[in-house]
C-alpha positions, -999 to +999 in steps of 0.1 A: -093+022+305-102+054+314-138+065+316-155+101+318-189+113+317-196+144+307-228+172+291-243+161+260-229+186+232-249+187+200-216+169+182-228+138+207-262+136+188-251+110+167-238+086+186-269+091+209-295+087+183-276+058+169-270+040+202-308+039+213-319+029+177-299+003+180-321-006+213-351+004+204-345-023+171-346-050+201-377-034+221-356-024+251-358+013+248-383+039+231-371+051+200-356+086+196-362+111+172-334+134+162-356+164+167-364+146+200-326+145+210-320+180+197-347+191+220-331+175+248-297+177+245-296+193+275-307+165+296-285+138+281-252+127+294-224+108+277-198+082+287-168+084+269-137+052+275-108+066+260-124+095+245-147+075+223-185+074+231-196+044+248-231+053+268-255+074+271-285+089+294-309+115+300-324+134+331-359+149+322-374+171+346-413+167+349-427+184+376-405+210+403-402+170+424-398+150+401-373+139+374-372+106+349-339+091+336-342+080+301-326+067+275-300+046+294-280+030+272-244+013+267-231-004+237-230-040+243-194-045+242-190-024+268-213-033+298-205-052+326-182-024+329-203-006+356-211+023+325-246+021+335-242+024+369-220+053+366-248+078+345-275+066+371-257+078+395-243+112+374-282+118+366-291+114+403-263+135+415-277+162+389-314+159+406-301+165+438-283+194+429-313+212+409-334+204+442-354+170+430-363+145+452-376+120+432-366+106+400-383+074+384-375+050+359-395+031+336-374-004+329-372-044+324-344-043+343-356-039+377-328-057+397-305-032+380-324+000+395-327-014+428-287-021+431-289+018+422-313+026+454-350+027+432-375+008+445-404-004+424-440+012+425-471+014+401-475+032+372-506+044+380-488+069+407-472+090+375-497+102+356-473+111+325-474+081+312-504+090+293-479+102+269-461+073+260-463+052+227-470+018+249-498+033+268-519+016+281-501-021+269-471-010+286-445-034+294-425-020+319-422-017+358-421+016+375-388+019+398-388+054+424-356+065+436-362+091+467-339+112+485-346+107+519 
């Protein structure tokens, strides 16, 4: 098994889209527009096991301190694999280097985020969330990641 991660390239959109429609079907991830991922591309990484696409995530800058990963996804035949883990930590890595300190996640899988070093705090402390389709009914639990 050999696993890479690398840039999103508009070729990837696909897969992406696919992949978190597939989640979003179960309510475990906002859906994703194409136009949305288009936008974006830029943010999104990809995991690829034996050059085939297997996983996908986004780091979307909000503020000049402060970064979100998104879209965090990995077919279902292939987690357990440590996939996830491995774009967490790729999106982190890319906050540090552009000079972010903070990057939040927006999850029901909290235990998940806090092997990755987030820890959870309230919504109310990121005021984006006024954007979001599920505001104010939102499901979800805030987890903070901070470079110390």
């Amino acid at each position: 098994m050999s696993l890479v991660i690398k840039k999103a390239k508009i070729s990837d959109s696909e897969f992406i889209y696919k992949l978190l429609y597939k989640f979003a079907e179960d309510k475990l991830l906002l859906p994703r527009s194409y136009n949305q991922i288009y936008e974006n591309i830029r943010d999104f990484f990809v995991c690829f096991e034996d050059k085939k696409p297997v996983g996908c995530a986004a780091l979307h800058i909000f503020w000049k301190d402060l970064a979100e990963i998104r879209s965090l996804a990995v077919e279902k035949e292939h987690q357990g694999k440590g996939i996830g883990k491995m774009l967490v930590k790729e999106c982190l890595n890319e906050a540090v280097d552009l000079g972010i300190n903070r990057v939040f996640a927006l999850t029901n899988q909290v235990d998940f985020f806090k092997k990755s070093g987030f820890r959870e705090i309230e919504k109310e402390a990121l005021p984006h969330c006024l954007n979001c389709v599920k505001f104010p009914k939102c499901d979800e639990v805030c987890m903070l990641w901070q470079r110390i």
